[in-house]
N, C-alpha and C positions, 0 to 999 in steps of 0.2 A: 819329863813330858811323855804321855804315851803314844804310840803311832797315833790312835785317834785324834789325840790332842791335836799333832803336829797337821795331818789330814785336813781336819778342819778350819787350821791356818796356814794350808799352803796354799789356797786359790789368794787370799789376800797377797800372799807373798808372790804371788804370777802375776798380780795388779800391778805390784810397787816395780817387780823389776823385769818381768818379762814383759810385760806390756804398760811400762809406765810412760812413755812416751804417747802411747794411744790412749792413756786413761787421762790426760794432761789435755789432750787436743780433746775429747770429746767432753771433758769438763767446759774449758771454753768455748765449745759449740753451745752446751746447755747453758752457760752465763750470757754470751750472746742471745742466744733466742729469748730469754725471759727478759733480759734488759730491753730489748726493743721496744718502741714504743707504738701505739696504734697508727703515728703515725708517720713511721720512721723506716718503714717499705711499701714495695705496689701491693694493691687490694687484691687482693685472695680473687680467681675471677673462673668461672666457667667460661664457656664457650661465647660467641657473640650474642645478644639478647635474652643471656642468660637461660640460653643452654646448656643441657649436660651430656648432651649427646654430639659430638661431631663427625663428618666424612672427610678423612683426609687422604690424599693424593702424593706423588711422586712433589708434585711443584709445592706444597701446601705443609706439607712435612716438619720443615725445620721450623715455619713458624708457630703452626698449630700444635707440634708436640714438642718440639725442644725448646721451644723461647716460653711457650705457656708454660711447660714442663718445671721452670726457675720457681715458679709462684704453685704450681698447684700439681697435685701427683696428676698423671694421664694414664688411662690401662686405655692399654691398644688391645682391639679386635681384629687378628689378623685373620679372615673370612673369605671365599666363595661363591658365587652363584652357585655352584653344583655340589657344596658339600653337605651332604645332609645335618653331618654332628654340627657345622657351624649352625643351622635354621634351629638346632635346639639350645646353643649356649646364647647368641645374639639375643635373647629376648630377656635373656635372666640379667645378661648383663644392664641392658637396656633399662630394666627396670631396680636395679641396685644402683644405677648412675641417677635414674630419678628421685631415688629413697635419699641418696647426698646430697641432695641442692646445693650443687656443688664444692663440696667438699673432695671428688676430685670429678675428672673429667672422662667420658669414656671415647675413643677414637676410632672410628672404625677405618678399617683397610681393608682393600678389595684386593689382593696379591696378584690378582689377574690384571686388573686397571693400573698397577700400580707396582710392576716388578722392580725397580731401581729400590722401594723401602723393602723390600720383600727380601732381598739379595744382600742388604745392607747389615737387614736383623740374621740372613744366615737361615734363615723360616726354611723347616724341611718337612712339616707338617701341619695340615691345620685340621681345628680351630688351634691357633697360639696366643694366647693372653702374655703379653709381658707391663711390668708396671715401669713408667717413668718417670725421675724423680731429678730434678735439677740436674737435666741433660745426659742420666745414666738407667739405660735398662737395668735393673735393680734385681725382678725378678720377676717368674712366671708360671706358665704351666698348657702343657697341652693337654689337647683332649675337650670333648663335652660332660664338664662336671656337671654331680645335681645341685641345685641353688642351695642347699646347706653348706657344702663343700666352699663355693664359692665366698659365699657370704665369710668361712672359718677363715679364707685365703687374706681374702679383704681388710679383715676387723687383723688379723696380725700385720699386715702389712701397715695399716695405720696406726697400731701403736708402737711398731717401730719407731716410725715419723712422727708422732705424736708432739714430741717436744718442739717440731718445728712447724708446727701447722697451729693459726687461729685457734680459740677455743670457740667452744661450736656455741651459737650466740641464744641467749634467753629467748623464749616466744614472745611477738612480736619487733624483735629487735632485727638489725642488720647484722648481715656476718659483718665483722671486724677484719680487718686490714690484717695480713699477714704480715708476721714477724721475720725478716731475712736472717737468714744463718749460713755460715757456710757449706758445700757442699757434704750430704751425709750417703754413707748405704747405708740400707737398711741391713745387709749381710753383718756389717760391723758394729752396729749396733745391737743386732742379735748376738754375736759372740761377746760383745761386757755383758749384757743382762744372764748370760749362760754361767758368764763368769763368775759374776755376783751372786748367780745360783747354787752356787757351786755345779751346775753339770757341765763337766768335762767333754764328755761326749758332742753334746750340742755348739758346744764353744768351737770346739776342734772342726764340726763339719763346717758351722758357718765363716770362719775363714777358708777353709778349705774350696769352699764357694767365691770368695771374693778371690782367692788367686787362682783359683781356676778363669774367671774374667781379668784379670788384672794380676800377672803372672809376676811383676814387680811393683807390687802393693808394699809401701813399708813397713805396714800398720800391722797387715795382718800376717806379714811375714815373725814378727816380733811377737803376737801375741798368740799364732800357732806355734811356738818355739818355748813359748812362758806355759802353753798350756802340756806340752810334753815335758818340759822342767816337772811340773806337777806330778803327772800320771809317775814319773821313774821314783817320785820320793812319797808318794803317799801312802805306802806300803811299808815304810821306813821305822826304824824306831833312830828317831837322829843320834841320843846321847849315846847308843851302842856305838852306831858308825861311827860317831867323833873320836871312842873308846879306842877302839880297833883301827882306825885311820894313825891313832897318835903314836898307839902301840906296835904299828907296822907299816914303816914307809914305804917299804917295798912291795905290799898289797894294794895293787895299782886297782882293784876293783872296790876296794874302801876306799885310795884318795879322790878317785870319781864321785862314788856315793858321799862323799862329804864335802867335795865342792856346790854339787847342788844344793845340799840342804845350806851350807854357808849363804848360798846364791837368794834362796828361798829366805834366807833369816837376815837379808841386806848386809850381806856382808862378803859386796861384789869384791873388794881388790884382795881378801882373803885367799875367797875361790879362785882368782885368775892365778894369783900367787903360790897356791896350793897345787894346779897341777903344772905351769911353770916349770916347778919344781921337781914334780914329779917327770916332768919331759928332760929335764939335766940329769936324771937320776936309772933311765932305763932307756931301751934299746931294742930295734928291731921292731914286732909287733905291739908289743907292749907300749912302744913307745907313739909308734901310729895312730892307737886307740885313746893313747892319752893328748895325743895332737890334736886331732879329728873331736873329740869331747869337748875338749876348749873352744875348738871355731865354733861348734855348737853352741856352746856357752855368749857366744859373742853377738848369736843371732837371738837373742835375748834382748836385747839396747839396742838403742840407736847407733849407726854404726860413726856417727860422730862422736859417740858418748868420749870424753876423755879417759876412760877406763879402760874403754876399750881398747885405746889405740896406745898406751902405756904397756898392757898384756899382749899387744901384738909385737910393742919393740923387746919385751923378755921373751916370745918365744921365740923370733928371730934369731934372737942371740941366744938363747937353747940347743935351738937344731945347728948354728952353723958357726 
């Protein structure tokens, strides 16, 4: 197989084992959402009388944006009397929340009326757009964009969510009742589509966003760990490495590079067993980098995985 070869089947191989746990759960988030039935969640709903515009408040908060928030995305407007850039984005949004009929919901906040939300979100400038999406600021943006921008922000943020939102209903018909699914971000769903893209790059920031919010995320701890699995082997020609791994045990930079590709070609308790071995076998630095390799290797799975914790009882009994 050539590096190319291998290249182009190692993102599958970061699916299966660095992020198979997340590729599992967001599978059953997508079987859930399509099994739903039209009438088998709350109705998709804008604001009271079938508005899309609403003002919320310090008191008004958890129910207008976080309890709506379950059923329907909310982009808060976090706004001023006195700020100028807010009087030029307030009106674009204003009329992007009417172009949705509600499809999601737009909120405004007044930071000055209403410092307890202001303080909550962390707000250190405005205008701040954040989207909310079944009780999780998701994502945002400061600044007064110009309505292209906006609209680009928007239309990605909806096809993240896409799988769990209504589809948008024939003319003349009613929107349809929303399908419940579990909690989603959109950061992590951004990172499988990157996946499946193969860009690396994209996949890596977008978790890198969700643990930046959420610093003990599992998910995306596992699948920024599968996507560095990647990046070290895509450059690889595997059957050399295997070559030169077999041919020299004591070339501790082959039985790394041949643990991952093992890892990448599912053939986890090889890998764990490979440097294992290589940690009874060497000393000192050497032995360090080959320690440290393997915990890496470990943040790859679930840290229940049975694998896992079989390679932790050999290297235990390695080091001591």
């Amino acid at each position: 197989m050539s590096p190319a070869d291998f290249t182009r089947r190692s993102l599958q191989g970061a699916v299966d084992l660095g992020a198979r746990k997340q590729a599992l759960e967001a599978q059953a988030r997508r079987e859930a959402a399509a099994q739903a039935g039209p009438g088998g969640a709350p109705a998709a709903s804008a604001a009271p009388g079938g508005a899309t515009v609403i003002d919320v408040t310090d008191a008004t908060f958890a129910t207008e944006v976080i309890e709506r928030s379950m059923r329907t995305p909310v982009i808060l407007d976090l706004w001023a009397t006195w700020c100028q850039p807010c009087k030029q984005l307030s009106p674009i949004l204003e009329k992007l929340a009417a172009e949705a009929g509600g499809r999601w919901v737009l909120a405004k906040v007044d930071v000055d009326a209403s410092p307890q939300v202001a303080g909550a979100l962390q707000v250190q400038s405005i205008p701040t757009v954040l989207a909310v999406f079944q009780g999780q600021a998701v994502t945002g943006f400061q600044g007064a964009l110009p309505e292209q921008q906006v609209r680009q922000w928007l239309d990605q943020l909806l096809t993240a969510l896409a799988q769990y939102l209504p589809p948008e209903p024939e003319p003349g018909q009613e929107r349809p009742e929303e399908a419940a699914g579990p909690p989603v971000d959109p950061d992590l769903l951004a990172a499988e589509q990157a996946v499946e893209s193969g860009d690396l790059d994209a996949a890596a920031a977008a978790y890198e966003r969700l643990l930046a919010r959420s610093p003990a995320d599992p998910d995306a701890k596992i699948g920024l760990a599968g996507v560095g699995l990647v990046r070290r082997t895509q450059d690889l020609d595997p059957a050399a490495v295997l070559r030169r791994a077999a041919g020299d045990p004591a070339d501790v930079e082959a039985q790394i590079q041949a643990a991952d590709i093992e890892m990448l070609g599912g053939r986890v308790e090889e890998a764990f067993d490979r440097l294992v071995k290589a940690v009874r076998r060497t000393a000192g630095d050497d032995r360090d980098r080959v320690r440290r390799h393997l915990l890496g290797l470990f943040e790859t799975l679930p840290s229940d995985d049975p694998l896992v914790a079989k390679a932790r009882r050999g290297l235990a009994s390695a080091l001591f």
